[in-house]
C-alpha positions as CSV (number, residue, x, y, z in Angstrom):
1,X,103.1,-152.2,212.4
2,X,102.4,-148.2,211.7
3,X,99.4,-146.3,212.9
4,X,97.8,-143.4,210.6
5,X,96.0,-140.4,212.4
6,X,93.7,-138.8,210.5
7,X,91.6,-135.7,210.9
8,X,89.0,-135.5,208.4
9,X,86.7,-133.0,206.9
10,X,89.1,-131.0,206.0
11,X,89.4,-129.6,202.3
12,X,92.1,-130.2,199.9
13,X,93.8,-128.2,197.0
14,X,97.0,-129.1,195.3
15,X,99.0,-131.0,192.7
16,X,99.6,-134.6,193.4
17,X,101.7,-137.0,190.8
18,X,100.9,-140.8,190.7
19,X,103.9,-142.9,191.8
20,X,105.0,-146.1,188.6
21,X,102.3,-148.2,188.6
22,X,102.8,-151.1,191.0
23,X,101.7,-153.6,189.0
24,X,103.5,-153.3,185.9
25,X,106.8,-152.9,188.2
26,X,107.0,-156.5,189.6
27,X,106.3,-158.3,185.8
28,X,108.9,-155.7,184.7
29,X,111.5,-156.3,187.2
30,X,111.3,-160.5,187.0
31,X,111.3,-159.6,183.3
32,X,115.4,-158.6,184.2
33,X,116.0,-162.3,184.4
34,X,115.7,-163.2,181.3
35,X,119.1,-161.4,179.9
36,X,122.8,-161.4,181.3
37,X,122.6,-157.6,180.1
38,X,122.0,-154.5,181.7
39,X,118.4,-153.5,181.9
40,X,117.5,-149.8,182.8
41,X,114.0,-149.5,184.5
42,X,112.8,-146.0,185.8
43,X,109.6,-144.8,187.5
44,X,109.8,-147.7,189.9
45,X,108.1,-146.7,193.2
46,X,109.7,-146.7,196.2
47,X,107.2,-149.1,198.2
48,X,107.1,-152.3,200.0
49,X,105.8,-155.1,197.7
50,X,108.1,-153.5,195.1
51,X,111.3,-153.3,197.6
52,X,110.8,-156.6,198.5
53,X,111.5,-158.1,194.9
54,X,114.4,-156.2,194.3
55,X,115.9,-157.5,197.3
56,X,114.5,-161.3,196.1
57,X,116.6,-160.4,193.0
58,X,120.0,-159.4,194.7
59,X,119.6,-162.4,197.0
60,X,119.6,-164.3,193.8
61,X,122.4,-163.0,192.6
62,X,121.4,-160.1,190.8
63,X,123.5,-156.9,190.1
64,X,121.2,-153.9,191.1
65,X,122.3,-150.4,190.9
66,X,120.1,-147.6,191.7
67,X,121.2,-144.5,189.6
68,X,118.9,-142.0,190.4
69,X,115.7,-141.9,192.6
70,X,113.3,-144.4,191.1
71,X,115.9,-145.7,188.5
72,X,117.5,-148.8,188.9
73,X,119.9,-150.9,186.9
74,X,119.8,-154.6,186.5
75,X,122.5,-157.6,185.3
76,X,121.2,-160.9,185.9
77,X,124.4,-162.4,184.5
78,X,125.7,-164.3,188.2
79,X,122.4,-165.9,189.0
80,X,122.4,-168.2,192.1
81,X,121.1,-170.9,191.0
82,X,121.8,-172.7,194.2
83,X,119.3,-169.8,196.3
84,X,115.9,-171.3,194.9
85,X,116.4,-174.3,197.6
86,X,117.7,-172.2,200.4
87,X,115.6,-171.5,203.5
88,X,115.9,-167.4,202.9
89,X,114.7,-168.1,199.4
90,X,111.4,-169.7,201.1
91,X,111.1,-166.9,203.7
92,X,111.6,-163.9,201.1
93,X,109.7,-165.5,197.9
94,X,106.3,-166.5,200.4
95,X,106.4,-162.9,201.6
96,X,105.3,-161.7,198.3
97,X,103.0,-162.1,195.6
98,X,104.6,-160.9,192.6
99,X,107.2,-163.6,193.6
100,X,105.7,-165.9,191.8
101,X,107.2,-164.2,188.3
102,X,110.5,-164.8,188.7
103,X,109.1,-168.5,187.6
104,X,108.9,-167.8,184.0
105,X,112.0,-166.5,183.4
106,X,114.0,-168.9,185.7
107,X,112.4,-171.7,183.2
108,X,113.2,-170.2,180.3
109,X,116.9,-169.3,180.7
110,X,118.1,-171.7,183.3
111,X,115.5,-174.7,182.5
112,X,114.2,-174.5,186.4
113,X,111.8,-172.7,188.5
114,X,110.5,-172.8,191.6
115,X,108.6,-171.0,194.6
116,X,107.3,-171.2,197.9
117,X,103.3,-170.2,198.3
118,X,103.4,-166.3,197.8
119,X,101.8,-164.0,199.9
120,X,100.1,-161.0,199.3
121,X,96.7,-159.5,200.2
122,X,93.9,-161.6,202.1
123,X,91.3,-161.1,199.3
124,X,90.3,-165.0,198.6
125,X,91.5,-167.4,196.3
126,X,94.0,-166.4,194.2
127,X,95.1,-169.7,192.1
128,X,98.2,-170.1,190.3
129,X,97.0,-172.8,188.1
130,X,96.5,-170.7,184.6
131,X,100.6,-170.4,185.5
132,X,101.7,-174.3,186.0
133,X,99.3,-175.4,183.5
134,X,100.5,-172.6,180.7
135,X,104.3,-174.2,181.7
136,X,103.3,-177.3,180.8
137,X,101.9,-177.0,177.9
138,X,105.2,-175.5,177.2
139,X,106.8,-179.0,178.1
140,X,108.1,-178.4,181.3
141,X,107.3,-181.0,184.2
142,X,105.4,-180.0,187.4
143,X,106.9,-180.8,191.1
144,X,104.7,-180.3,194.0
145,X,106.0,-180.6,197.7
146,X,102.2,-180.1,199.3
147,X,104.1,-180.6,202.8
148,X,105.5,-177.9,202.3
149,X,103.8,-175.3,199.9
150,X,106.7,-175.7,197.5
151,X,106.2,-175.9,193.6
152,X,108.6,-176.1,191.0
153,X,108.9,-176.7,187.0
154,X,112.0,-178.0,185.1
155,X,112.4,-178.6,181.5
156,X,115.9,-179.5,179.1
157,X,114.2,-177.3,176.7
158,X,110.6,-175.7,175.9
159,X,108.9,-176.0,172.9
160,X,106.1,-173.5,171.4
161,X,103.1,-174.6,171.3
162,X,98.9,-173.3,171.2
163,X,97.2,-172.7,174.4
164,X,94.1,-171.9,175.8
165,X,94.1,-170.1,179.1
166,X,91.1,-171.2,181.6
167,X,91.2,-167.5,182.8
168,X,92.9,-163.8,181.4
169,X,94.9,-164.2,184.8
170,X,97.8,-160.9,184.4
171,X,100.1,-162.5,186.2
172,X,99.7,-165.9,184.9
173,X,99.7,-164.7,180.8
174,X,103.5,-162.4,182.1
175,X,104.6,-165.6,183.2
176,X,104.0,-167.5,180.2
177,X,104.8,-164.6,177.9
178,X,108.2,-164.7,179.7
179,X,108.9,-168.7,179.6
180,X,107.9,-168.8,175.9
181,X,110.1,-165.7,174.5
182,X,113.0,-168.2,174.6
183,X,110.9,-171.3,173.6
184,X,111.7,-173.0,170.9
185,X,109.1,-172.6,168.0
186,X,105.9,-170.4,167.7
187,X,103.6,-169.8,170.9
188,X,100.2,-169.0,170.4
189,X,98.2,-167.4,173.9
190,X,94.6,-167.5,173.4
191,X,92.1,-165.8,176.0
192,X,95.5,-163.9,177.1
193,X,95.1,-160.5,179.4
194,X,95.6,-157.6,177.8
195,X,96.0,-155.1,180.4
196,X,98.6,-151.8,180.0
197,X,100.6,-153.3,182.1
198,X,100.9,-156.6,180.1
199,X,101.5,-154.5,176.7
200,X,104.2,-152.8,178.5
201,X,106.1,-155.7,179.5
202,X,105.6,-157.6,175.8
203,X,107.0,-154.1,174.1
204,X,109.9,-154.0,176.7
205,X,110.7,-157.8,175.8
206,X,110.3,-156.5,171.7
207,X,112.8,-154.1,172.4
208,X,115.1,-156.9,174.2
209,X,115.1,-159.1,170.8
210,X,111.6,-161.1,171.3
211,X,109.0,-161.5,168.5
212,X,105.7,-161.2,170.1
213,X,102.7,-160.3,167.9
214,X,99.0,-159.5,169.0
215,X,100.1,-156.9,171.6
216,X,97.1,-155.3,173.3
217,X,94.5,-158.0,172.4
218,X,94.1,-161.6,174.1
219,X,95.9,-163.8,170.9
220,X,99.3,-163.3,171.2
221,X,101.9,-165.0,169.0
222,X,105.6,-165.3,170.5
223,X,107.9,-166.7,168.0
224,X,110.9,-167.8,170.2
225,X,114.3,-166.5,170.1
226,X,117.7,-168.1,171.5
227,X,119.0,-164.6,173.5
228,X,117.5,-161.1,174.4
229,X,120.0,-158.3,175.1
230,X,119.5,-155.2,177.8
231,X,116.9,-152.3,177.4
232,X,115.8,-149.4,179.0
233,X,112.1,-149.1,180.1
234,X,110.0,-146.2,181.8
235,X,107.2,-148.0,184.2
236,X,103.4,-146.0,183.2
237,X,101.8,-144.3,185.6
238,X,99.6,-146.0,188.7
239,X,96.1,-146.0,187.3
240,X,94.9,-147.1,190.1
241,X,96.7,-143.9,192.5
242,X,94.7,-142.4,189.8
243,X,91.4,-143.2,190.5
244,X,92.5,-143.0,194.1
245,X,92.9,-139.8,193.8
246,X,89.6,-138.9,191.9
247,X,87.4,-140.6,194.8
248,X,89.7,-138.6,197.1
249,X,89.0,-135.1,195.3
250,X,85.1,-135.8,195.3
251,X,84.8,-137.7,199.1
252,X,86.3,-134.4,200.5
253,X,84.9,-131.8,197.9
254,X,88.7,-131.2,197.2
255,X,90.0,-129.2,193.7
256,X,93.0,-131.6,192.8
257,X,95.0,-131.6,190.0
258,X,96.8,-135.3,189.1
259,X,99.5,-134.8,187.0
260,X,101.1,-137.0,183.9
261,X,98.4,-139.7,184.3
262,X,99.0,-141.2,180.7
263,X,95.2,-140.6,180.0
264,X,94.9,-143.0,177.1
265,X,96.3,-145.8,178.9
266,X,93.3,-145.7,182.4
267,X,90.6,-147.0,179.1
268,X,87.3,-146.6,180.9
269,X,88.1,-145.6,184.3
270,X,87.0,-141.6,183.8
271,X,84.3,-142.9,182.8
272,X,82.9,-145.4,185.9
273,X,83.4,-142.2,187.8
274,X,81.8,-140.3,186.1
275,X,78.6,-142.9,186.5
276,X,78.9,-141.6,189.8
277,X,78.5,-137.7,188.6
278,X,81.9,-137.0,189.1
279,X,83.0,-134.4,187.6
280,X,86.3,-134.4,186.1
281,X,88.4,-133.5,182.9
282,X,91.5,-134.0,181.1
283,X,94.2,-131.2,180.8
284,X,97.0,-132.4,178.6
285,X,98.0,-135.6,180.0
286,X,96.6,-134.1,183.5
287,X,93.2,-135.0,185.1
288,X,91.8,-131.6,186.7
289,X,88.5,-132.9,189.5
290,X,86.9,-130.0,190.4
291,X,85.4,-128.7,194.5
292,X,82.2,-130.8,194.0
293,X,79.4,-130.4,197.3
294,X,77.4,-133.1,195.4
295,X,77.6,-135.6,192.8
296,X,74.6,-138.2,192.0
297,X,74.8,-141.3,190.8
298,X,73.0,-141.8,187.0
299,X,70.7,-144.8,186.5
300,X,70.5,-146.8,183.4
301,X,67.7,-146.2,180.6
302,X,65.5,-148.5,182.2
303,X,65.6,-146.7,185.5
304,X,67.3,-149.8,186.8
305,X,70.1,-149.4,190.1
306,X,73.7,-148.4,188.7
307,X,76.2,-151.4,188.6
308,X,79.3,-151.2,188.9
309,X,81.6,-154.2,188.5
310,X,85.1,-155.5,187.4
311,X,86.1,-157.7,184.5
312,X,89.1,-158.4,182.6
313,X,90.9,-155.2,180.7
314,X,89.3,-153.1,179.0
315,X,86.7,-153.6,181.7
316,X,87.0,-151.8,184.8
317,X,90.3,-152.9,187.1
318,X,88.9,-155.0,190.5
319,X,91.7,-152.9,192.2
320,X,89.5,-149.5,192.0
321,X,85.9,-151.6,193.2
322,X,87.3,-150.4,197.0
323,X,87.4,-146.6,195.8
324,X,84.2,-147.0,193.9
325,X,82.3,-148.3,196.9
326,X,83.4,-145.8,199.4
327,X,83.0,-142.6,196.9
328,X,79.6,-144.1,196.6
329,X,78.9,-143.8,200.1
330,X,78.5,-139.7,199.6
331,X,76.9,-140.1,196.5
332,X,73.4,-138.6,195.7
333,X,71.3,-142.2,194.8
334,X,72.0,-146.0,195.2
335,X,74.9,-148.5,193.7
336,X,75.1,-151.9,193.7
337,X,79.1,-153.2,193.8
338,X,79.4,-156.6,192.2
339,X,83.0,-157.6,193.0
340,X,83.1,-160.8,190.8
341,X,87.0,-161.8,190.9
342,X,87.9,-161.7,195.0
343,X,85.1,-163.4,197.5
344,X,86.5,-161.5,200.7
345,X,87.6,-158.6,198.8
346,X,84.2,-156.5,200.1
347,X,84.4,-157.9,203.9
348,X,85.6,-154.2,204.9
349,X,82.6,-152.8,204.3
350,X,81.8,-153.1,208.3
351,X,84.1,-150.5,209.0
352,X,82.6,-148.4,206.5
353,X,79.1,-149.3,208.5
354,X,80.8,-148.2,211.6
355,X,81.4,-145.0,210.4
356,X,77.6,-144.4,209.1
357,X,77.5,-145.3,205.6
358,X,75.0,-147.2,204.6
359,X,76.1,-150.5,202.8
360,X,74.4,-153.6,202.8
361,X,76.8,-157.0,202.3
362,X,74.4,-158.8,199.7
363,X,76.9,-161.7,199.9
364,X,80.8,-161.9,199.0
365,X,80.7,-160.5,195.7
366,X,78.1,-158.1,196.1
367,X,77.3,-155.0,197.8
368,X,74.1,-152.2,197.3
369,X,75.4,-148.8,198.6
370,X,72.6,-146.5,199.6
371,X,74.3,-142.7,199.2
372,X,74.3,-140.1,201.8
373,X,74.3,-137.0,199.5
374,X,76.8,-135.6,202.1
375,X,74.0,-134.6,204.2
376,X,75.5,-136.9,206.8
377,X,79.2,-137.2,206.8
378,X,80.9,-140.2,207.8
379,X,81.8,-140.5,211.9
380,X,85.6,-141.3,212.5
381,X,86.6,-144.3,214.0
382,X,89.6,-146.9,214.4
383,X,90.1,-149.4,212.2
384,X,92.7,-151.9,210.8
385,X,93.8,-151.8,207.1
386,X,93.1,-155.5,205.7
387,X,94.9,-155.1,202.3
388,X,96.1,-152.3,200.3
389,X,93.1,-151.5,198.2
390,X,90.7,-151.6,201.1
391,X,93.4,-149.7,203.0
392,X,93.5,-146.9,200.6
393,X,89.7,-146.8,200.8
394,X,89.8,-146.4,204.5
395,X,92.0,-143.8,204.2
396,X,89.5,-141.4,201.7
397,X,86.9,-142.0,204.0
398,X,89.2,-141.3,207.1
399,X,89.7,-137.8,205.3
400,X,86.3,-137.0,204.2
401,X,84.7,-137.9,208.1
402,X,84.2,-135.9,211.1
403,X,86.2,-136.3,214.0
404,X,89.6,-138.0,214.2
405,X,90.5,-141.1,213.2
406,X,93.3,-143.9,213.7
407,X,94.0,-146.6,211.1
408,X,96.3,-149.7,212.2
409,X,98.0,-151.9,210.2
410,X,99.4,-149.3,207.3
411,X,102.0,-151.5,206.1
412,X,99.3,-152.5,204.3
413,X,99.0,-149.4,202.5
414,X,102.8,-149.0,202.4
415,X,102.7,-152.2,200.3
416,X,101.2,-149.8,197.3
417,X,101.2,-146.6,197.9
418,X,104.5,-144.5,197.9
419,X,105.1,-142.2,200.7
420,X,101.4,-141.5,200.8
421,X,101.2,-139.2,204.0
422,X,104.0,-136.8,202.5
423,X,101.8,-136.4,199.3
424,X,98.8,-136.2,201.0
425,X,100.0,-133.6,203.6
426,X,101.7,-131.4,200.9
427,X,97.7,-130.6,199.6
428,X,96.5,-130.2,202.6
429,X,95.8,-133.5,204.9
430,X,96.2,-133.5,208.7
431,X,97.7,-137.2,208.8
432,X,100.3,-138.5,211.2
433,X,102.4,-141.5,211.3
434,X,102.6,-142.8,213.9
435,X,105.3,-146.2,214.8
């Protein structure tokens, strides 16, 4: 486990490019099972979670070729079928989240799918019923091995059919997006996500020969094909490195320019900053924040507290509630933080309260935020990174504090963010890395 150093308070000026977005890259790269053609995927960033499924995918017999830094190749046409009941199969696919999308595609071209319990961040409950169930409803059969955290679907064939999802789960509407491109017959998704992400892998899967309708909204229609062929597919941009990097620019008071964010695709996250009185502005396809010394939070007509909380796309993204909290922190008024998907997702806030900020827990999902104008910066301290968004949170307010500080445990923030110290140092961070 790695160790950051930080020395705060000091300001920043650069250039800083987000890395592919995260998220999109794991749907994208299970998405490479479902043809024995090549398929070209670039922007892919070069961090943990990310790593770990490519190297589930070679173990499972998959050709990967990396042709150029952050492009890699991919021929699923050898898969081993025989690795899905292997012991290093169980050890790699629980180590891992995103695992759980290699599911889909396994179903749909091979007829069988399984996967041990997948890791991933300890934010709460994270079921993977909306999955199972969407499967089958497809007509596959369910196999539970509750010893052993082992689950598994197998079908001779699926067959199209309407369904209602209990929840606009991402992962779980990929997954069924996936199984149903090679159903047989027409498969309507109500109540589906509709995130970027999600519309990138359905046009990636249009370009591979599938017939999905409804893109960008939550009723999709997949008429189901026999075969899809190879493709070549550019990953967007990390929205949430981007709004990283805004609460970064205004904790510090820092003039940072991020670069090639793929403004129209962040929907209304400019915007929830600048509840905050952030300041910022779009350049092109570039988002210019501007040295801010203050920034005060607006109120709603009725003088009511600001809320900020997540909801399914195009509501704001629960991965940028960690950010949002801490840039609130320095803000000129009060927030209240209603985190209404993860129940342990806010439980970092006592390191925040360590350092001087004053937050009070409400309960699980909810935290009021009382802001400091900046007339008392945060104190450093030493903490440990519980997951990758309230890693990256730590981090700002490591940066923006007085005094050094040390944060263990930045695998977690290695998980998401790519060579983040490098970036951070080339605009003007004193971080160290320490093994």
């Amino acid at each position: 486990m790695g160790t950051f150093k930080i020395t705060g308070g000091k300001k920043l000026k650069g250039e800083i490019t987000p890395q592919g977005a995260k998220n999109e890259a794991l749907q994208i790269l299970c998405a490479t099972l479902l043809t024995d053609q090549p398929v070209t995927i670039e922007n892919v960033p070069d961090i943990i979670d990310v790593n770990k499924l490519i190297s589930l995918l070679e173990s499972l017999g998959v050709g990967v070729e990396k042709t150029a830094p952050g492009t890699f190749t991919f021929r699923a046409n050898n898969v081993d079928l025989d690795y899905l009941t292997s012991t290093g199969f169980r050890k790699k696919g629980s180590a891992l989240r995103g695992s759980v999308m290699i599911v889909g595609p396994l179903l749909a071209r091979f007829g069988k799918g399984y996967i041990p319990k997948p890791g991933g961040d300890k934010i709460g409950r994270r079921r993977l019923d909306t999955h199972f169930d969407g499967f089958q409803k497809l007509g596959a059969s369910l196999r539970i091995n509750p010893d052993e955290e082992f689950y598994g679907v197998e079908a001779d064939k699926l067959t199209g059919t309407y369904m209602l999802l209990d929840e606009a789960s991402v992962t779980g509407t990929a997954n069924i997006v996936m199984a149903a491109v090679l159903a047989e017959g027409t498969t309507t998704i109500y109540n589906a996500a509709c995130e970027p992400y999600l519309q990138q892998l359905c046009n990636m899967l249009n370009r591979m020969g599938a017939k999905i309708t409804g893109i960008g909204s939550n009723l999709l229609t997949i008429e189901g094909v026999s075969k899809l062929e190879g493709t070549h597919h550019r990953l967007l941009p990390d929205m949430i490195e981007v709004g990283s990097w805004i609460g970064l620019a205004a904790m510090t008071g820092s003039e940072i320019t991020i670069k090639n964010v793929q403004y129209d695709f962040l929907g209304i996250i400019p915007n929830v900053f600048r509840k905050l009185g952030i300041q910022l502005e779009r350049k092109g396809d570039d988002i210019f924040v501007p040295a801010q010394e203050h920034y005060e939070v607006q109120s709603f007509l009725d003088g009511s507290i600001m809320t900020i909380s997540d909801a399914p796309w195009p509501g704001f993204t629960p991965d940028l509630l960690s950010i949002m909290l801490v840039v609130a922190t320095q803000a000129r008024g009060s927030v209240l933080i209603h985190q209404k998907m993860f129940e342990s997702r806010l439980f970092f806030v006592d390191k925040l309260i360590d350092m001087g900020a004053q937050i009070i827990l409400c309960d699980p999902h909810r935290a009021t935020v009382i802001g400091l104008d900046k007339k008392v910066n945060l104190r450093a301290t030493t903490m440990t990174s519980p997951d990758i968004r309230a890693g990256i949170s730590l981090l700002i307010a490591a940066l923006s504090a007085d005094g050094t500080s040390t944060i263990h445990n930045i695998d977690q923030i290695d998980r998401g963010y790519e060579n983040i110290d490098g970036r951070l140092k080339a605009i003007g961070a004193q971080i160290e890395r320490i093994s």
